[in-house]
BALOBA-1460 file (C-alpha; in Angstrom, 3 decimals):
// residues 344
<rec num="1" residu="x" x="-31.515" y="-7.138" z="2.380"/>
<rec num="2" residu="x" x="-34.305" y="-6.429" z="5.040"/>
<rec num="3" residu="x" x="-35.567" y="-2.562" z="5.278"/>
<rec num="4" residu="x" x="-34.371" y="-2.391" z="8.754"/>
<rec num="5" residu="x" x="-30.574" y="-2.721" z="7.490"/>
<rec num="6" residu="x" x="-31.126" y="0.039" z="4.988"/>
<rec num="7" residu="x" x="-32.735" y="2.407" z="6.909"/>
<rec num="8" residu="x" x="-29.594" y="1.837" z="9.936"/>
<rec num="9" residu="x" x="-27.394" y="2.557" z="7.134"/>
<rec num="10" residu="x" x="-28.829" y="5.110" z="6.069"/>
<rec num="11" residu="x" x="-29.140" y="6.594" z="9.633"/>
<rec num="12" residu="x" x="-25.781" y="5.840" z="10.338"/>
<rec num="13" residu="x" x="-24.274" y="7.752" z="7.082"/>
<rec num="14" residu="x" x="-26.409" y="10.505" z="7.825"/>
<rec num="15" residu="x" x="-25.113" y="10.840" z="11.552"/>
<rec num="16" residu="x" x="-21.511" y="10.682" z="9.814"/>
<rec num="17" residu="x" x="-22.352" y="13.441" z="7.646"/>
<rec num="18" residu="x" x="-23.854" y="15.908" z="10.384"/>
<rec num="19" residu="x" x="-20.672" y="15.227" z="12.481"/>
<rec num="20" residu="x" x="-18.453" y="16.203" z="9.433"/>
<rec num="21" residu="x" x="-15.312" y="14.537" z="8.846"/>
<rec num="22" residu="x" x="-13.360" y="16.337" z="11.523"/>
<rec num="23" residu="x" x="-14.857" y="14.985" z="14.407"/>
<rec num="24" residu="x" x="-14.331" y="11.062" z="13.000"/>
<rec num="25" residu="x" x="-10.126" y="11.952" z="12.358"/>
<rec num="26" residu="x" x="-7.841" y="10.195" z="14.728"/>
<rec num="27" residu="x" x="-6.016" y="12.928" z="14.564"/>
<rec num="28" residu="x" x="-7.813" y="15.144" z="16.664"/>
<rec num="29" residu="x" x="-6.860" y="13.117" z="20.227"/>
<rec num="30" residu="x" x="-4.110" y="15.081" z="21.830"/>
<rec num="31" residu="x" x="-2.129" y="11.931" z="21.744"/>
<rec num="32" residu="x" x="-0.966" y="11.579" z="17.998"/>
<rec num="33" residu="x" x="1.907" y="11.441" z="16.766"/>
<rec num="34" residu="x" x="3.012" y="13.934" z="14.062"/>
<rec num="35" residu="x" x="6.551" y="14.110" z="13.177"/>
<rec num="36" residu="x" x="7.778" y="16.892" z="10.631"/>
<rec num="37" residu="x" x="11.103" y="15.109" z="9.577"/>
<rec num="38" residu="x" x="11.981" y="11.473" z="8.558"/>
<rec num="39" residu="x" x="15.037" y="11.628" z="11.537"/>
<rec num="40" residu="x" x="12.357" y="12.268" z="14.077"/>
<rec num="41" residu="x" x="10.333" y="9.147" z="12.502"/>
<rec num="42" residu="x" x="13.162" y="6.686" z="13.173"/>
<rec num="43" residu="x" x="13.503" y="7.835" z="16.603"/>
<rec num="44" residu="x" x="9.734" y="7.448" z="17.491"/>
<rec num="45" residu="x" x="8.396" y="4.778" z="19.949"/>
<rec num="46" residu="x" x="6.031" y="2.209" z="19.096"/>
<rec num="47" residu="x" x="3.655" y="4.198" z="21.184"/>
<rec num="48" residu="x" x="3.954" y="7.226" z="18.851"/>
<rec num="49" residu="x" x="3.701" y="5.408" z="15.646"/>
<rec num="50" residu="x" x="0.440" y="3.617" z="16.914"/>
<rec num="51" residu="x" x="-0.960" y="7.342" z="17.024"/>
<rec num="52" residu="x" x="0.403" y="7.838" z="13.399"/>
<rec num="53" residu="x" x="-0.907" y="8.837" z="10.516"/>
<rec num="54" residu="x" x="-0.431" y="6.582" z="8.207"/>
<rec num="55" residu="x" x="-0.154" y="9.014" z="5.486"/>
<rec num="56" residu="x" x="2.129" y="11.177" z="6.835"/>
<rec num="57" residu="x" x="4.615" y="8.290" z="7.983"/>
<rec num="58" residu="x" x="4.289" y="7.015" z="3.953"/>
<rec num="59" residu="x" x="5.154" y="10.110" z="2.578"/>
<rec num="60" residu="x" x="8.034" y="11.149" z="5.734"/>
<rec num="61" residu="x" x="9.614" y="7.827" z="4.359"/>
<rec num="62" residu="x" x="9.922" y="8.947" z="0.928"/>
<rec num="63" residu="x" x="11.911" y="12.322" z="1.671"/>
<rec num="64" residu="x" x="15.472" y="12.810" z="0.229"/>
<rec num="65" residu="x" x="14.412" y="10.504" z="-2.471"/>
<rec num="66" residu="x" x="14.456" y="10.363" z="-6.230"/>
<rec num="67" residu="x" x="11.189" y="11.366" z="-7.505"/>
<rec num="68" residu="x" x="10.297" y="13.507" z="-3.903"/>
<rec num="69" residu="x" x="12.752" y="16.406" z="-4.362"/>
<rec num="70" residu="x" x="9.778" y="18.985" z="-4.726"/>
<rec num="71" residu="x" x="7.756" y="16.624" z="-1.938"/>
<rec num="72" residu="x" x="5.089" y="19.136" z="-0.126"/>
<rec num="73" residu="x" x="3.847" y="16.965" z="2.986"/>
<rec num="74" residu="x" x="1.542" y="19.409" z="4.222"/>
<rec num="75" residu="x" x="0.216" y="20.188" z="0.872"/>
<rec num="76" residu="x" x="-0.619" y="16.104" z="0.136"/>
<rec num="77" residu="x" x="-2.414" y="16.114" z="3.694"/>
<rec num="78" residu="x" x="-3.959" y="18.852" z="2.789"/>
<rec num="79" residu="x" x="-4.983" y="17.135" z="-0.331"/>
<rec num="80" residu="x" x="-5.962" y="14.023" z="1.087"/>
<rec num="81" residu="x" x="-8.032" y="16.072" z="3.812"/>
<rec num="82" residu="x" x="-9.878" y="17.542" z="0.976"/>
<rec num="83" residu="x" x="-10.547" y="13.793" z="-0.644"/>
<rec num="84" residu="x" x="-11.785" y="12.854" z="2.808"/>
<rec num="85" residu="x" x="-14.356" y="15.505" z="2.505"/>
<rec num="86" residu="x" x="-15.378" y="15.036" z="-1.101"/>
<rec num="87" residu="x" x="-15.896" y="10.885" z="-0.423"/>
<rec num="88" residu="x" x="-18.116" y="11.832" z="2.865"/>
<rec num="89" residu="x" x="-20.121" y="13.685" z="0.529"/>
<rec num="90" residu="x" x="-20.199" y="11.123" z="-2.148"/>
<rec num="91" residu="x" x="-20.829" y="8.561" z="0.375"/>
<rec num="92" residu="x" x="-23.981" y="10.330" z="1.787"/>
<rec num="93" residu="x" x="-25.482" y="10.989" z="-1.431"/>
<rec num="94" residu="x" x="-25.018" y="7.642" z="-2.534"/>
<rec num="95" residu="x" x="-26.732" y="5.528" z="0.554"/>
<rec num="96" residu="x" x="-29.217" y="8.249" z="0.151"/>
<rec num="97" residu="x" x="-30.228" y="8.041" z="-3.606"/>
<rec num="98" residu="x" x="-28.423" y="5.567" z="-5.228"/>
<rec num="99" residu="x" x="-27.726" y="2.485" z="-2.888"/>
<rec num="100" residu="x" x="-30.462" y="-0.346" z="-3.270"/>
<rec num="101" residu="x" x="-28.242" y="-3.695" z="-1.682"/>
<rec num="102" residu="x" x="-29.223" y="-6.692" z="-3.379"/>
<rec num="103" residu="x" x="-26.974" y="-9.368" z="-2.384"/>
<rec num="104" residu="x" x="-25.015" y="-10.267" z="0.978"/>
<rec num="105" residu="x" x="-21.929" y="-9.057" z="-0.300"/>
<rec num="106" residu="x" x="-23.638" y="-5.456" z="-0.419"/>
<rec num="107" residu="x" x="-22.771" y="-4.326" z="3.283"/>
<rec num="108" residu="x" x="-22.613" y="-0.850" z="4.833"/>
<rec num="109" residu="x" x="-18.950" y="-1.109" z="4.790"/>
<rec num="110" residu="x" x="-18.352" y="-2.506" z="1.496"/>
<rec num="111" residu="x" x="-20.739" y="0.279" z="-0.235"/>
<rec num="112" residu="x" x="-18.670" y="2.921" z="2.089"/>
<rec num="113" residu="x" x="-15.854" y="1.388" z="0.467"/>
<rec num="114" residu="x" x="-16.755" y="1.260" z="-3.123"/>
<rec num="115" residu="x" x="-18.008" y="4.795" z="-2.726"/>
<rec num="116" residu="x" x="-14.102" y="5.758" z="-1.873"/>
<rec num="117" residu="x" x="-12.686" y="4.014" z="-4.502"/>
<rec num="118" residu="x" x="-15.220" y="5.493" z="-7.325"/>
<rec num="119" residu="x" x="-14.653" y="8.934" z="-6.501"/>
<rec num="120" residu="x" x="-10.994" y="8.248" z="-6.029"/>
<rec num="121" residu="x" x="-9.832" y="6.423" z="-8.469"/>
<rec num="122" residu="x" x="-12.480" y="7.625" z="-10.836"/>
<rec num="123" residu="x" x="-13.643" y="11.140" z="-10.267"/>
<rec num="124" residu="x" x="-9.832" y="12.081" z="-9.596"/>
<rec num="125" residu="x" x="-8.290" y="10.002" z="-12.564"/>
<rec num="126" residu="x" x="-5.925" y="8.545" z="-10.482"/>
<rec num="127" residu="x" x="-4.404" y="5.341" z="-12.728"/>
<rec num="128" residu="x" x="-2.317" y="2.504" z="-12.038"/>
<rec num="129" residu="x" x="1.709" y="3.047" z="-13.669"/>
<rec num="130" residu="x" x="1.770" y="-0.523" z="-14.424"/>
<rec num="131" residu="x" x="-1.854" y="-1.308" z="-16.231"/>
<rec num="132" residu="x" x="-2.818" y="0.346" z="-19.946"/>
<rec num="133" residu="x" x="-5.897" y="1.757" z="-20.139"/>
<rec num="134" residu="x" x="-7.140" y="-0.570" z="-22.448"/>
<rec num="135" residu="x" x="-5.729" y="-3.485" z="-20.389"/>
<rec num="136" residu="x" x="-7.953" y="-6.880" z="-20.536"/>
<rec num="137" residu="x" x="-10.249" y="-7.712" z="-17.887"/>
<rec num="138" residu="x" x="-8.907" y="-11.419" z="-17.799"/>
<rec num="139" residu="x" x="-5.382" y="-9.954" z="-17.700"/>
<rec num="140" residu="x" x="-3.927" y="-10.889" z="-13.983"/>
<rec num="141" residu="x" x="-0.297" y="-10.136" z="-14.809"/>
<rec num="142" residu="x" x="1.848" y="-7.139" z="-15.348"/>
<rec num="143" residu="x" x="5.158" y="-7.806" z="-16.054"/>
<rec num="144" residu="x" x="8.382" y="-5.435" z="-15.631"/>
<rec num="145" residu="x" x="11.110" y="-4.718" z="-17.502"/>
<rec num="146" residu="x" x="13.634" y="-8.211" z="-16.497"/>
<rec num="147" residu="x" x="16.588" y="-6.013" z="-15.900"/>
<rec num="148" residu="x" x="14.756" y="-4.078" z="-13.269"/>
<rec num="149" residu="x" x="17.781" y="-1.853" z="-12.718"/>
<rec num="150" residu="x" x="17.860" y="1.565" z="-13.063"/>
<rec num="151" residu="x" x="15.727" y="3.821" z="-14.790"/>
<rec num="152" residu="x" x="13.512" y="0.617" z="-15.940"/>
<rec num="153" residu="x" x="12.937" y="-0.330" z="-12.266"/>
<rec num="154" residu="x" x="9.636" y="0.295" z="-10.150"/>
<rec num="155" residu="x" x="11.694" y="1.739" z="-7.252"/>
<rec num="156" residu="x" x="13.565" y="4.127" z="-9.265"/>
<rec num="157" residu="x" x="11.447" y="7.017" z="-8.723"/>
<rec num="158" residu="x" x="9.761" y="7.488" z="-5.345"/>
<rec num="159" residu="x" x="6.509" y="9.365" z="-6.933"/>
<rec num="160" residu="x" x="5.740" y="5.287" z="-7.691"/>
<rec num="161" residu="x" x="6.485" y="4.177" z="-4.686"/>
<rec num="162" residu="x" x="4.734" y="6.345" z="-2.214"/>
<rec num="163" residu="x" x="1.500" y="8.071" z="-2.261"/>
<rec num="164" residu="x" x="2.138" y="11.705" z="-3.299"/>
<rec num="165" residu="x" x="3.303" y="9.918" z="-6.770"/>
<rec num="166" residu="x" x="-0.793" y="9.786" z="-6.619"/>
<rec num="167" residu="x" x="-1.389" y="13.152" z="-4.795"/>
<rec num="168" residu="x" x="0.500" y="15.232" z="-7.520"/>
<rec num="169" residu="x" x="0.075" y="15.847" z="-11.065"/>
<rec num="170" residu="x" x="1.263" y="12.247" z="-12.447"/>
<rec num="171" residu="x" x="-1.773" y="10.641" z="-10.521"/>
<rec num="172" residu="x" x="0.107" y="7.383" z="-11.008"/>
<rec num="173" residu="x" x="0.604" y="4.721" z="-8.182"/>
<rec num="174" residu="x" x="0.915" y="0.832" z="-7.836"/>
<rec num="175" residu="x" x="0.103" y="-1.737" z="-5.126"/>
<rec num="176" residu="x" x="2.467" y="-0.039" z="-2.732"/>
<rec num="177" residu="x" x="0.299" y="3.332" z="-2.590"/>
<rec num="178" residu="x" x="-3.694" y="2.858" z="-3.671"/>
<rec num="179" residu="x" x="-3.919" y="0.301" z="-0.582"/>
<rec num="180" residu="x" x="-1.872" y="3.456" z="1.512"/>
<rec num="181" residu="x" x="-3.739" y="5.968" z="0.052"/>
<rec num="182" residu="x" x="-7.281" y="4.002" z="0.596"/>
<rec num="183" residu="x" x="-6.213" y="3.624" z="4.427"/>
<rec num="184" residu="x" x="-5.079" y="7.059" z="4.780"/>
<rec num="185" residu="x" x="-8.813" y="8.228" z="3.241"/>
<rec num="186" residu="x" x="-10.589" y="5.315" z="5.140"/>
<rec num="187" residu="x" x="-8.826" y="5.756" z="8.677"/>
<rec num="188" residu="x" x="-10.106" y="9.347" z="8.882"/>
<rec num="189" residu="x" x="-13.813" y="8.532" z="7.838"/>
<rec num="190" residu="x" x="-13.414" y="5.964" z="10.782"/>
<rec num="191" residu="x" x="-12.845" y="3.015" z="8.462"/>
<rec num="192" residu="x" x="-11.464" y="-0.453" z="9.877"/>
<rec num="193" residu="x" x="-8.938" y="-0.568" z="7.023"/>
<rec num="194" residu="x" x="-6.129" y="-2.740" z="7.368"/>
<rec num="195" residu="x" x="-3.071" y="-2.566" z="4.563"/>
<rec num="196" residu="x" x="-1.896" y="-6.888" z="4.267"/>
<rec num="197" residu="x" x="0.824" y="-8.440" z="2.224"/>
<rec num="198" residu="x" x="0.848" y="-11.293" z="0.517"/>
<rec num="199" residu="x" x="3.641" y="-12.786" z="-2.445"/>
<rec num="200" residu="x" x="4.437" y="-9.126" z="-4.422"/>
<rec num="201" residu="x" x="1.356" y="-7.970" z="-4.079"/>
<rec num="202" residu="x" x="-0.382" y="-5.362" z="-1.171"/>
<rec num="203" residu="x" x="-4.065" y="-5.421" z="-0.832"/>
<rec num="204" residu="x" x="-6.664" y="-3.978" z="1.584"/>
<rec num="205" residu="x" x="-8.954" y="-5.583" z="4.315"/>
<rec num="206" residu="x" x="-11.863" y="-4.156" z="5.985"/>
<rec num="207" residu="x" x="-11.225" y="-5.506" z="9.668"/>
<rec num="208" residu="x" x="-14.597" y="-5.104" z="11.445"/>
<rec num="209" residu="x" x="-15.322" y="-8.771" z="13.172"/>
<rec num="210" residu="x" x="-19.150" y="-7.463" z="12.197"/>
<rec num="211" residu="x" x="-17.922" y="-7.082" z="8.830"/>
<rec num="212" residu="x" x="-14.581" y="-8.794" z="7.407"/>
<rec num="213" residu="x" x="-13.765" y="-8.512" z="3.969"/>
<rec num="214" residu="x" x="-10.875" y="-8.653" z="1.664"/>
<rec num="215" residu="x" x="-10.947" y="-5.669" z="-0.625"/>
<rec num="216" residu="x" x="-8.404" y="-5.073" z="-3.794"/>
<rec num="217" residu="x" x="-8.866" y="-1.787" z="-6.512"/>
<rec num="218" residu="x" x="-5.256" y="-1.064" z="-6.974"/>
<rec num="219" residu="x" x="-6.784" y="-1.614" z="-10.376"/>
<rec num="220" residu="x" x="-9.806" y="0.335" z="-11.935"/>
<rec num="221" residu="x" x="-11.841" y="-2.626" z="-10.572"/>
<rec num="222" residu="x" x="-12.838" y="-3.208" z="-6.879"/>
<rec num="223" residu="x" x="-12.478" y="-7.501" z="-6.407"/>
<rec num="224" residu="x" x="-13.280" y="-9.301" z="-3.308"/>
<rec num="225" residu="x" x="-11.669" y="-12.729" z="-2.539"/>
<rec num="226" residu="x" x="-11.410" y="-14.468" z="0.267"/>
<rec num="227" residu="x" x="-7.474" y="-15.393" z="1.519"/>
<rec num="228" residu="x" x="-7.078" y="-18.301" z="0.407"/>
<rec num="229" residu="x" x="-7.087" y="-16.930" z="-3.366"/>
<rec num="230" residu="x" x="-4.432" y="-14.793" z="-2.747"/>
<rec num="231" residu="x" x="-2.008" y="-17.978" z="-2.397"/>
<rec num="232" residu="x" x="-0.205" y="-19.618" z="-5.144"/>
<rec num="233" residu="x" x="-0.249" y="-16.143" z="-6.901"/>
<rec num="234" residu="x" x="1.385" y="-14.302" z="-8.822"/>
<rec num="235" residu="x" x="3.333" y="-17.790" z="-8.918"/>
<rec num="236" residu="x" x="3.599" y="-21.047" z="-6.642"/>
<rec num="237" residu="x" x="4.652" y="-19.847" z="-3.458"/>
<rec num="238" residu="x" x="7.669" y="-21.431" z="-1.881"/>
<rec num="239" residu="x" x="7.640" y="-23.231" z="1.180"/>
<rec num="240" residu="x" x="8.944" y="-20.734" z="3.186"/>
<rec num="241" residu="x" x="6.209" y="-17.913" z="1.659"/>
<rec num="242" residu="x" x="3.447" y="-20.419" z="2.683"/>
<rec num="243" residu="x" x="4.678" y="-20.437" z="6.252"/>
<rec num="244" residu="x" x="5.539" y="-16.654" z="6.575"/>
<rec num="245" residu="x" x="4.024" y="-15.534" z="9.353"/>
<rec num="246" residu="x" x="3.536" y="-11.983" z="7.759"/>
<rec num="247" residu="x" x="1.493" y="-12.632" z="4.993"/>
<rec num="248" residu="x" x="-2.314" y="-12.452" z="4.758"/>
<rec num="249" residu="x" x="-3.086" y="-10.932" z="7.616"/>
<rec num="250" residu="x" x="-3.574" y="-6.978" z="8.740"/>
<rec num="251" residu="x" x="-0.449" y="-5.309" z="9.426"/>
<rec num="252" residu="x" x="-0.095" y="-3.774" z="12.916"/>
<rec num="253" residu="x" x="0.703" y="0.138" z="12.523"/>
<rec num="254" residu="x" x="4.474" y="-0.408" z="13.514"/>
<rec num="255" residu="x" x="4.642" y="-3.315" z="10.733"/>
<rec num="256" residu="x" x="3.050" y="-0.985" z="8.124"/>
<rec num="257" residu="x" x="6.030" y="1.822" z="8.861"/>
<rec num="258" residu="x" x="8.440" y="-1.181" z="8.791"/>
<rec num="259" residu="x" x="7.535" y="-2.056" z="5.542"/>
<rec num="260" residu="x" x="7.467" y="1.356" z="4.381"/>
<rec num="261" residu="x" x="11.014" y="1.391" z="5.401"/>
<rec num="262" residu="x" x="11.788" y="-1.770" z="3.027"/>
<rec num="263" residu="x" x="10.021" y="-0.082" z="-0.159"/>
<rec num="264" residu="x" x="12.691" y="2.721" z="1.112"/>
<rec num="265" residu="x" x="15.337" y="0.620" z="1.411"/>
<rec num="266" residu="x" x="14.801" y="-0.595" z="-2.860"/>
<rec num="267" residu="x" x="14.436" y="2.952" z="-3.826"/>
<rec num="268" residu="x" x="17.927" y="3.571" z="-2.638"/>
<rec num="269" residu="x" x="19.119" y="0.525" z="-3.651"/>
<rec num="270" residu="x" x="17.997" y="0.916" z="-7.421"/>
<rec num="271" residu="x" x="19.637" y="4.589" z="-7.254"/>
<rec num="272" residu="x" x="23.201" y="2.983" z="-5.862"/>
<rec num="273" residu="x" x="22.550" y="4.812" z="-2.210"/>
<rec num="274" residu="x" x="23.778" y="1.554" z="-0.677"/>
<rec num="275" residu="x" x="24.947" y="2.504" z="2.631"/>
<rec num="276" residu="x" x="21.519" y="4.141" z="3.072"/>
<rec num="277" residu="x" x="20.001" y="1.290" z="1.839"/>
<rec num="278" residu="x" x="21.637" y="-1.315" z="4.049"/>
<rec num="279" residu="x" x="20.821" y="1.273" z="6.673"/>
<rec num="280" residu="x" x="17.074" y="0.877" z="6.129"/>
<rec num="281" residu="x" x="16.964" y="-2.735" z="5.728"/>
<rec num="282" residu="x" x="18.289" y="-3.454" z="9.044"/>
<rec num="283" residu="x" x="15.564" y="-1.112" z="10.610"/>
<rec num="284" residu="x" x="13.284" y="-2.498" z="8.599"/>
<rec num="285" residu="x" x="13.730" y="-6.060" z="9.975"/>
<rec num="286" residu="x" x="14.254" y="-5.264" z="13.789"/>
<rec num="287" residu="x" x="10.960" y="-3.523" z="13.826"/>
<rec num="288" residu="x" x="8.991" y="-6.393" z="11.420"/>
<rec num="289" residu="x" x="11.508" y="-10.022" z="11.525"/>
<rec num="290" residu="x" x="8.687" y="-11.559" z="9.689"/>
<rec num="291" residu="x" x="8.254" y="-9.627" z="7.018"/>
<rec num="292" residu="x" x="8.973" y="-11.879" z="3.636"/>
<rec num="293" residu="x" x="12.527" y="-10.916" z="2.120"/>
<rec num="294" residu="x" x="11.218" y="-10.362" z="-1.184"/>
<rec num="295" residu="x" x="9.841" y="-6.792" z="0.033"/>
<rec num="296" residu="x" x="13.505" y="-6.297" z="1.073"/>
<rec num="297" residu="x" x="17.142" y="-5.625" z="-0.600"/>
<rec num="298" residu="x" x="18.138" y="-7.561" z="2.169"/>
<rec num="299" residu="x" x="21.803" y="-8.766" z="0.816"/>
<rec num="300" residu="x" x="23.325" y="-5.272" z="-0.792"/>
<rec num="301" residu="x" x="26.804" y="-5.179" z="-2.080"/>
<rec num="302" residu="x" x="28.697" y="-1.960" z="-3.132"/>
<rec num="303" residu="x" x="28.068" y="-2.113" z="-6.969"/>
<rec num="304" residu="x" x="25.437" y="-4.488" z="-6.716"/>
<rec num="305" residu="x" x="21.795" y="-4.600" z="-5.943"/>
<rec num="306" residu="x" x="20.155" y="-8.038" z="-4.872"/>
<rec num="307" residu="x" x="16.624" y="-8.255" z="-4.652"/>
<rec num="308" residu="x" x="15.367" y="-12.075" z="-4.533"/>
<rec num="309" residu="x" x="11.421" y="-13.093" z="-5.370"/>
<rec num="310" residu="x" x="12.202" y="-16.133" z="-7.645"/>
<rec num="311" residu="x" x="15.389" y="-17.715" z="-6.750"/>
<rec num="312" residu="x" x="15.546" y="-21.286" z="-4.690"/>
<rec num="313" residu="x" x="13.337" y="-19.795" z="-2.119"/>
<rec num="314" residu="x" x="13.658" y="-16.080" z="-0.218"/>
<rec num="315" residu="x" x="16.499" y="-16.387" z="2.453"/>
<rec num="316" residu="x" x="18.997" y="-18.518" z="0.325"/>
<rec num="317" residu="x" x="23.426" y="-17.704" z="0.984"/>
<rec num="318" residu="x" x="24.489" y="-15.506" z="-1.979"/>
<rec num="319" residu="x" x="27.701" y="-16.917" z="-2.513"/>
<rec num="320" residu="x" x="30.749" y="-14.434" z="-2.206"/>
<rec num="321" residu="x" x="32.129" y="-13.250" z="-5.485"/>
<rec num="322" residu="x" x="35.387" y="-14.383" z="-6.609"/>
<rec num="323" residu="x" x="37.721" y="-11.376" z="-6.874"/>
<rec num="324" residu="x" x="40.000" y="-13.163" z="-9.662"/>
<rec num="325" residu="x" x="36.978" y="-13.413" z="-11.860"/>
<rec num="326" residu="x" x="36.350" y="-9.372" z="-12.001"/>
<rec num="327" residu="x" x="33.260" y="-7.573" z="-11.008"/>
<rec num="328" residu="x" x="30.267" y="-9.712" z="-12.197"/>
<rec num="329" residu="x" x="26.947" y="-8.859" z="-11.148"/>
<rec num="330" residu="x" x="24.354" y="-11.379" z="-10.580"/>
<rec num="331" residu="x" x="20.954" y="-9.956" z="-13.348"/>
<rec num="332" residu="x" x="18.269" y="-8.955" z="-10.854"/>
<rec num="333" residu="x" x="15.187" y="-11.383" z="-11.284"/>
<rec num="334" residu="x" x="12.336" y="-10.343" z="-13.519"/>
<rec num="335" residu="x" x="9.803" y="-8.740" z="-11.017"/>
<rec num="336" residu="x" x="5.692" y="-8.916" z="-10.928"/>
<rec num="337" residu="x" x="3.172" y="-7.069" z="-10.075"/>
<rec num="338" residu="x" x="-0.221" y="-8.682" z="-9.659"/>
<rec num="339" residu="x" x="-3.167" y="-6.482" z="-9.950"/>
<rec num="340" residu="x" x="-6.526" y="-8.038" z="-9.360"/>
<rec num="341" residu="x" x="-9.132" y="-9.813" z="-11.265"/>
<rec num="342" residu="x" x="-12.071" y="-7.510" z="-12.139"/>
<rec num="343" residu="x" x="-15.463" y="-7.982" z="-10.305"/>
<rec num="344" residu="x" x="-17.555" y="-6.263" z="-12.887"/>
């Protein structure tokens, strides 16, 4: 790297830090959107929820849930405010003492970004539910319980789901809610973060066409990869996942809420709220058609929760149960959760 791009940096970051972080928060046009309840949510435009914060539509979505009965959205803003402040700081000081790029890879936005994810998942000892501590740094797999009902599923609890699982005293999130959470940090430093989907998996992108990267540290490690690595994992993708339109690329802000409705629609599901449930995954799919029916309980019976990842390809007919052969239940396939491979 020349001297001219560090000392722009370095100009740049210190501009940042003389505005303070208040001045760089989307927020602050009189045009955003900021609904207090989950019932004024569904009834927003997609005007409104292009103004959104994305943190406060995650966390609207996860109210009347299991696992958000104490939920305190102002008090996780609040809390996420304060993070904002802490990784300006950390930011500064770093690209100020600490930063010497080396390589190509080590960009302005790419250090920004490391800089969040050190003092966030780091500094605040935030952890991932699904990943021991001592997990191996070759280890790409994390594998749930196969039942996956229940108590012994992901979506049971909310706190997992959505981000204040990672704003409260747990500290505990999965791919749904460190990509959420990074966005919701990123967004108000003035970030170009983009939340993408790919086969059960949610990872990050920096989106500046100056500077377009791929960025994954839903585990303790940050990885880059370009897109293509992303396919044929967790497990060959099926025809119809290699063609989905809503995969691997950013998600528009009414796609993101969209898909926040899905996760939604599971939690219910897994707690037998399946009116509720059916409920959400028809909103879900009017305001995103595209997105892949694995992140959806998309068939949901009274008694019965279907959610397909592994089974003859997404979108197959579930045949109708035969009443003279009782109440059988189709076992819920054994769900993964990719986390990323370490960079180091």
């Amino acid at each position: 790297m020349t001297s001219q791009f560090d000392k722009s940096a370095l100009v740049e970051v210190g501009r940042g830090a003389r505005m303070g972080c208040a001045q760089l928060d989307v927020r602050e046009s009189a045009s955003v959107f900021e609904p207090e309840t989950f019932e004024e949510l569904l009834a927003a435009t997609p005007q409104e929820l292009a103004t959104a914060d994305i943190a406060r539509v995650n966390l609207l979505c996860a109210t009347g849930l299991r696992g958000a009965e104490n939920l305190d959205i102002p008090a996780c803003l609040a809390t996420i405010d304060g993070w904002t402040e802490e990784v300006r700081q950390f930011t500064a000081w770093n690209f100020l003492h600490v930063f010497k790029p080396k390589t190509a890879r080590d960009t302005p936005g790419f250090l920004r970004f490391w800089s969040m994810v050190k003092l966030l998942r780091h500094h605040k000892g935030l952890e991932h539910a699904l990943c021991p501590k001592d997990l191996d740094p070759e280890e790409k797999l994390v594998v749930l319980k196969p039942d996956g009902e229940g108590p012994e599923s992901t979506y049971y609890n909310s706190d997992l789901v959505f981000i204040h699982g990672l704003l409260g005293d747990r500290k505990l999130g999965i791919c749904t809610t460190f990509p959420v959470l990074f966005a919701a940090v990123g967004r108000r430093l003035g970030y170009p973060l983009k939340l993408v989907l790919t086969v059960s998996h949610v990872f990050t992108r920096w989106d500046d066409p100056a500077d377009t990267f791929n960025i994954d540290a839903t585990s303790s490690h940050i990885t880059v990869e370009p897109t293509e690595r992303y396919i044929d994992k967790p497990r060959p993708w099926t025809d119809h996942e290699k063609s989905c339109p809503a995969l691997l690329r950013p998600l528009t802000r009414l796609e993101e809420f969209a898909a926040f409705l899905g996760w939604r629609a599971n939690t219910l599901a897994v707690n037998e709220r399946y009116d509720e449930a059916e409920e959400m995954c028809d909103r879900a799919a009017q305001l995103f058609p595209d997105q892949p029916i694995h992140w959806l309980a998309r068939k949901i019976d009274r008694g019965q929760v279907r959610v397909f990842m592994e089974k003859d390809d997404w979108g197959y007919e579930i045949p109708e149960p035969d009443e003279s052969q009782g109440d059988e239940t189709t076992p819920e396939p054994e769900v993964v959760d990719k986390t990323v491979n370490p960079a180091g």
